[in-house]
C-alpha positions as CSV (number, residue, x, y, z in Angstrom):
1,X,57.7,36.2,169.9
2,X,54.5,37.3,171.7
3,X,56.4,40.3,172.7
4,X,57.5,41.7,169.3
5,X,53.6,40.5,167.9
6,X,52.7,43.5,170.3
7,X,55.1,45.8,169.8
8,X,54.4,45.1,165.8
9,X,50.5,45.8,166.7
10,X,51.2,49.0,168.6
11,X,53.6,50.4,166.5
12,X,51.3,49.5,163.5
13,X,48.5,51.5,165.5
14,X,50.1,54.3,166.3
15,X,51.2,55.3,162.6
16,X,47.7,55.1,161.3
17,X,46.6,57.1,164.5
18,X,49.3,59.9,163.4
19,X,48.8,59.8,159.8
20,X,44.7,60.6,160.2
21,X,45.5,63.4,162.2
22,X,47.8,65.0,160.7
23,X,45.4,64.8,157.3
24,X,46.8,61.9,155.6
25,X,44.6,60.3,152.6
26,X,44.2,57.4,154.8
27,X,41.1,59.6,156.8
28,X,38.4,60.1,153.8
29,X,37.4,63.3,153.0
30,X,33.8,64.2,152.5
31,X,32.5,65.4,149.3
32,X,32.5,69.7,148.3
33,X,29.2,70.7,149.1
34,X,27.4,72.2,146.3
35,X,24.5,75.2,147.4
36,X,22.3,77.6,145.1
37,X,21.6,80.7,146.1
38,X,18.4,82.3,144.2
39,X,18.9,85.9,143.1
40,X,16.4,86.1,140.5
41,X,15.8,89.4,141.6
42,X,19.1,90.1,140.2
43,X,18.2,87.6,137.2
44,X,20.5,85.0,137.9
45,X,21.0,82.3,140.9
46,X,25.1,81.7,142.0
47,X,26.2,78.0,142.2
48,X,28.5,77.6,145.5
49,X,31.0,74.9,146.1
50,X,32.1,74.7,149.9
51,X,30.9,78.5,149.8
52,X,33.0,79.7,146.6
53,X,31.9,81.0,143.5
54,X,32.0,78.8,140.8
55,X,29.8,80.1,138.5
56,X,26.3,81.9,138.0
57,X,23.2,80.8,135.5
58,X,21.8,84.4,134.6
59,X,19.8,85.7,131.7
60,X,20.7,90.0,131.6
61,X,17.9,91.6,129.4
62,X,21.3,93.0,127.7
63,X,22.3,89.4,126.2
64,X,19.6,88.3,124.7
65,X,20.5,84.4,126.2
66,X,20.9,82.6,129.4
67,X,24.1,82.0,130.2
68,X,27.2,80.5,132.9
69,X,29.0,83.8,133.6
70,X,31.3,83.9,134.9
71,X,33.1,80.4,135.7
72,X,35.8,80.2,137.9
73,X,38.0,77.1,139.1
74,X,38.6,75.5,142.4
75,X,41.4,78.2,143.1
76,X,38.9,81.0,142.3
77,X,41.0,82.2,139.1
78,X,38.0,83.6,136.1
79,X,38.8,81.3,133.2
80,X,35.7,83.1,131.2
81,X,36.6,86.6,129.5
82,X,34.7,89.5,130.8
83,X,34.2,91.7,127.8
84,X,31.5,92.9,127.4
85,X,29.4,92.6,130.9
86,X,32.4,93.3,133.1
87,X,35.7,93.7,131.0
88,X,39.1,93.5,131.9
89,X,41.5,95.9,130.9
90,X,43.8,93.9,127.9
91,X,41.3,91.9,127.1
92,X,39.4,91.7,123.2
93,X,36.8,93.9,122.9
94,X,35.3,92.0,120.0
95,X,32.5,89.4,119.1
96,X,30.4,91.4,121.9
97,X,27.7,88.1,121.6
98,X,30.2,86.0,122.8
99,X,29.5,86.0,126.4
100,X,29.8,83.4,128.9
101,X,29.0,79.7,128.4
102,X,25.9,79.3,126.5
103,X,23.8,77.0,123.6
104,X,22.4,78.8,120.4
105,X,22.3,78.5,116.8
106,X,22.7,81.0,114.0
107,X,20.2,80.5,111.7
108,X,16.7,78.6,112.9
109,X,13.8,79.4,110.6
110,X,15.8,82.1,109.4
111,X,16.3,84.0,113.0
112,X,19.8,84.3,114.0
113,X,20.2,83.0,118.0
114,X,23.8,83.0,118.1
115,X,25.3,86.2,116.6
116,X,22.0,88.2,117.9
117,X,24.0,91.5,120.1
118,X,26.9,91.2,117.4
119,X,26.3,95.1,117.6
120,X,26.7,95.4,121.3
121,X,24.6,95.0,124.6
122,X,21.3,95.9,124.2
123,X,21.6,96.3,120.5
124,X,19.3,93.2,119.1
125,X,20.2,92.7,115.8
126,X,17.3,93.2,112.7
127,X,16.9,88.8,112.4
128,X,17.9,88.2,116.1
129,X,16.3,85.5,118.3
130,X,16.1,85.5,121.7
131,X,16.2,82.7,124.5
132,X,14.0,83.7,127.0
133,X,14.1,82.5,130.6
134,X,11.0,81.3,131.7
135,X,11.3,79.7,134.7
136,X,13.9,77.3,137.3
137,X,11.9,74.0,137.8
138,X,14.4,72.3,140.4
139,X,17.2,73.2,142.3
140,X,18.9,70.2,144.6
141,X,22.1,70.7,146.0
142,X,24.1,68.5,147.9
143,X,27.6,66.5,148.6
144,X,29.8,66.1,145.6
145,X,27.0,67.1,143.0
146,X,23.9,69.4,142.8
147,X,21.1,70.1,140.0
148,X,19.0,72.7,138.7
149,X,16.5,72.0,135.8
150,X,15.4,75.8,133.7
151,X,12.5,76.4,131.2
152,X,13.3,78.3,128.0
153,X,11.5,79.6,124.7
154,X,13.5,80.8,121.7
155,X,11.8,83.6,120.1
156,X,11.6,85.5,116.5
157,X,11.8,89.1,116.8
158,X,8.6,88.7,116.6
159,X,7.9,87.1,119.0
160,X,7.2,83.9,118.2
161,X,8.3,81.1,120.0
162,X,9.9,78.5,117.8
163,X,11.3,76.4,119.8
164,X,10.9,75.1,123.8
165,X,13.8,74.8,125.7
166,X,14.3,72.0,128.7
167,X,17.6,72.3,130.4
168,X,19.3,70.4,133.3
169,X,22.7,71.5,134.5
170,X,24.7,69.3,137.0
171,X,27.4,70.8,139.1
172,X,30.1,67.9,140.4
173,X,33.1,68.4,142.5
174,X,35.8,66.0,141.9
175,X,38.7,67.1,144.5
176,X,40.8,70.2,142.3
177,X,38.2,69.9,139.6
178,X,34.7,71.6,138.5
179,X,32.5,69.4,136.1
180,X,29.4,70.8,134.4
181,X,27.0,68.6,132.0
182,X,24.3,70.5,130.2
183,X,21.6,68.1,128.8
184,X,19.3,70.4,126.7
185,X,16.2,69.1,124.8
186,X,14.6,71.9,122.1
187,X,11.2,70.9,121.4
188,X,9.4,72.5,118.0
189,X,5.7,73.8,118.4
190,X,3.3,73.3,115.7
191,X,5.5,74.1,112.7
192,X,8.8,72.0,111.7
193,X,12.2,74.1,112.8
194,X,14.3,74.4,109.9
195,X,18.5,74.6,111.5
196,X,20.2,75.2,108.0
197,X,24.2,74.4,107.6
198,X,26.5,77.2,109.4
199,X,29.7,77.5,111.2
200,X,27.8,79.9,113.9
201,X,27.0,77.4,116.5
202,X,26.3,75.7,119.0
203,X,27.9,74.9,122.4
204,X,30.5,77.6,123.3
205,X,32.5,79.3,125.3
206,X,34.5,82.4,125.5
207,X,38.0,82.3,127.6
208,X,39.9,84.5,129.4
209,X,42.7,86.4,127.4
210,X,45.2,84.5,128.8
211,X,43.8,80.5,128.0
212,X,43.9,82.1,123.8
213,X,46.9,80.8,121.8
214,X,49.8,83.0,120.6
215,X,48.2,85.0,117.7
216,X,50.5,88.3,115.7
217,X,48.5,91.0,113.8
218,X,46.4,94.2,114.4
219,X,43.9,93.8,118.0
220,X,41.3,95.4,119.8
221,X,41.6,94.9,123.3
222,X,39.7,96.9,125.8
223,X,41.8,99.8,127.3
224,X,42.4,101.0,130.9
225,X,40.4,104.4,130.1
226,X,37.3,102.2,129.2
227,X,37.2,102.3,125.6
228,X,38.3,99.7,122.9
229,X,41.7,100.3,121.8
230,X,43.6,98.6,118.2
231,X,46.8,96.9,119.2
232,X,48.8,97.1,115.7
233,X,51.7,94.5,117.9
234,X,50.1,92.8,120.1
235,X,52.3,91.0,122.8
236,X,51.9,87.6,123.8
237,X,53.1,87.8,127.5
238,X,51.5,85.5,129.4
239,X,49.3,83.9,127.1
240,X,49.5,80.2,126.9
241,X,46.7,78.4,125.4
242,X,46.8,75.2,123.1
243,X,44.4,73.1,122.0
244,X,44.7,68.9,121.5
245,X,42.2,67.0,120.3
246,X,40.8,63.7,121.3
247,X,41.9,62.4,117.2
248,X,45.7,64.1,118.0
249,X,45.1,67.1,116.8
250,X,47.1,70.5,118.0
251,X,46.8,73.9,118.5
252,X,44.8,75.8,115.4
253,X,44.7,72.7,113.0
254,X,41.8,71.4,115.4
255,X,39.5,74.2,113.8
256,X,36.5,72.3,111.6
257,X,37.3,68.5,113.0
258,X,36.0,66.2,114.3
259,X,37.0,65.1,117.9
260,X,35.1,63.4,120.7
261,X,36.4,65.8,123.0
262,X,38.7,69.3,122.9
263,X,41.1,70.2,125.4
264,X,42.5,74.0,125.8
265,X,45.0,74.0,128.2
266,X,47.1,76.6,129.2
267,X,48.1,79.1,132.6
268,X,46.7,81.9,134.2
269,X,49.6,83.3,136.3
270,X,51.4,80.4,138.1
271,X,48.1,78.0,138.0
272,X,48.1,75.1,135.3
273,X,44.1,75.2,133.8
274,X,43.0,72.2,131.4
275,X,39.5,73.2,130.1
276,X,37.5,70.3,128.3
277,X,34.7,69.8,126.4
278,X,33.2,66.1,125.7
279,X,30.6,65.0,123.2
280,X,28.4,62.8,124.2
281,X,27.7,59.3,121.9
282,X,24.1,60.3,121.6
283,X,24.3,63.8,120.2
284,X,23.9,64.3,116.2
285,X,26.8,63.9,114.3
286,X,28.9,62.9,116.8
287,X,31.5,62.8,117.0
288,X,30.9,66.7,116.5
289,X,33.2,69.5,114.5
290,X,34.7,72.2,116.7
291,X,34.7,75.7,116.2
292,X,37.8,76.0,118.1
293,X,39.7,79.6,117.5
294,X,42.7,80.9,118.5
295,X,41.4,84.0,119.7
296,X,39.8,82.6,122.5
297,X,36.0,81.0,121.2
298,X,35.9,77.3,121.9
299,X,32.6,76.1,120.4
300,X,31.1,72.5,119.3
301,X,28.7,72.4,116.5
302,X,27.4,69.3,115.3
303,X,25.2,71.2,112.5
304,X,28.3,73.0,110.3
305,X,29.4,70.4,108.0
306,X,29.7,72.9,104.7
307,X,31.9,75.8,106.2
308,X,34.1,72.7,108.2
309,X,34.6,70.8,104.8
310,X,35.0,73.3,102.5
311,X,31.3,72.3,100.5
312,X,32.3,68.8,100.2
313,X,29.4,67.7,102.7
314,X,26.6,69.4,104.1
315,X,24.0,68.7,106.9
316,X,20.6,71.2,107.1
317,X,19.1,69.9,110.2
318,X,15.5,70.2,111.0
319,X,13.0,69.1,114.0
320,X,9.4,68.0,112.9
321,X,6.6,69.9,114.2
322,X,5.6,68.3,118.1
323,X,9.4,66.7,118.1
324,X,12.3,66.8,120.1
325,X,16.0,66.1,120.1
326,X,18.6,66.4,122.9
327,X,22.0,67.9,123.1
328,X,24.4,66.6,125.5
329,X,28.3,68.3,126.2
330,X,29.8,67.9,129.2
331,X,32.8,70.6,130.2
332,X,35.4,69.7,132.8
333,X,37.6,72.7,134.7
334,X,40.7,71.7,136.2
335,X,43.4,73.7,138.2
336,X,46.7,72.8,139.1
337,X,47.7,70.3,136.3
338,X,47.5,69.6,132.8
339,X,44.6,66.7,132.3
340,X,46.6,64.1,130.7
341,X,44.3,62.3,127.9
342,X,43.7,59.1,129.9
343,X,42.2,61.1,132.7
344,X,39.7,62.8,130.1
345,X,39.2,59.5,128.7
346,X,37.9,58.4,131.9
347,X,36.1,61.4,131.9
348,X,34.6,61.4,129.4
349,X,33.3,57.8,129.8
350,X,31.7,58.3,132.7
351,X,29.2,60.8,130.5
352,X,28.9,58.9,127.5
353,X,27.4,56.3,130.6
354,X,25.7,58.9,132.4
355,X,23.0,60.2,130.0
């Protein structure tokens, strides 16, 4: 008996002694380490995980508003559409303001943040606002998660600030999957900020040609000799995106409703992409509206009520003169899979508890 104990014990040894070497989950893997590396020279600072790219925070005098560009997943596949900083050949050469990830609003005290460069880079539009970059207060990396805290002021064409912008991004690293949170607190000065009701807003980005859904009709894409081209059939090789919503709802039926979070999910080449983005419990009117399209904007707007229900409600938002209020999203990158809901659910629980 005491001889088969031992061999029992040995044996047991030995197979745990094999399986850590050879890289079995039984040996624990440290966190991705997440780095910044400051280029404000170049107006922007690179995020690193384990020395990739994953993304940039950079404010081009040509954009009129800071922004993530581009965003890439674990595998180093662009998920964010090029056009018009550096485009792609295929891709749409439309809605030139819709670049990278960013956080603006169409119409506050009558100056238009969001669809300002609607004409082009470098072309500010007669009402356009402008986010300018003022300053990086923190930047912490570290294993598994890093932070960096920015300073903003949204401007008239004037000049004018109406409105100070506070800003904490957090970078996580969850094994195959990227995980940004934006928390961003807009403090008015010494007047009220008026945010009338409009579909152009808030939190969005623009995808990669291929993460769009199936769409027929007359396109522009961006040709191979540089110039915009119009597509009058445009194929749909290779373009795979669908939407699902946190309520149920599919593809474009999730345009102007309400969800607690939006999945578009889809493929670039042979790599399965699931790109979310959660609400957070403590935002206004959550849980928000999405200004999801097919043709490859994936916005939340908590402020667009009329254009989302035809008139039947309405919501003009304002912040008091000296008063604040925050806007939490959280957006979640994976590659390899599809996310299945209750692994966004879990997700997104974690945020609603983080903030």
């Amino acid at each position: 008996m005491k001889n088969f104990i031992s061999i029992l014990l040995l044996t047991v040894i030995f197979t745990v002694s094999c399986s850590t070497k050879s890289g079995n989950p039984v040996q624990k893997n440290k966190s991705p380490k997440i780095e910044f590396i400051d280029k404000s020279s170049d107006n922007r600072i690179d995020v690193l995980i384990d020395g990739k790219h994953f993304t940039s925070y950079c404010w081009p005098d040509l954009v009129y508003k800071p922004i993530l560009f581009p965003i890439f997943t674990s595998a180093g596949t662009e998920i964010t559409r090029g056009f018009p900083i550096k485009p792609r050949t295929g891709e749409r050469a439309d809605h030139p303001h819709h670049t990278g990830m960013w956080l603006t609003y169409g119409d506050v005290n009558s100056s238009d943040f969001w669809g300002n460069g609607s004409k082009g880079l470098g072309n500010q539009n007669d009402n356009g606002g402008v986010i300018k970059h003022m300053e990086v207060e923190n930047l912490s990396g570290g294993n598994g998660e890093g932070s960096m805290a920015t300073v903003e002021s949204w401007t008239n064409k004037s000049g004018k600030e109406l409105l100070k912008e506070e800003t904490e991004y957090h970078f996580l690293a969850d094994g195959s999957t990227r995980i940004i949170d934006r928390i961003t607190t807009l403090t008015a000065g010494e007047n009220a900020v008026l945010m009338p009701d409009t579909k152009e807003g808030m939190f969005g980005i623009r995808v990669a040609r291929q993460l769009e859904l199936p769409s027929e009709g007359e396109v522009t894409l961006y040709g191979a000799d540089g110039q915009p081209t119009k597509v009058t059939e445009m194929s749909n090789d290779e373009i795979s995106g669908n939407y699902r919503s946190s309520e149920g709802g599919t593809g474009l039926n999730v345009w102007g409703t309400r969800a607690k979070w939006m999945d578009l999910y889809g493929s670039i080449g042979d790599e399965k992409i699931s790109l979310v983005i959660c609400d957070h419990p403590k935002n206004q009117s959550y849980p928000t509206y999405w200004h999801a399209r097919g043709y490859g904007l994936f916005a939340a707007n908590p402020f667009g009520w009329k254009d989302f229900t035809k008139g039947k409600e309405e919501l003009n938002f304002s912040i008091p003169a000296g008063l604040s209020v925050t806007f939490r999203y959280r957006v979640i990158i994976s590659s390899g899979i599809h996310l299945d809901e209750h692994e966004i659910n879990a997700y997104a629980d974690d945020f609603a508890g983080k903030y």
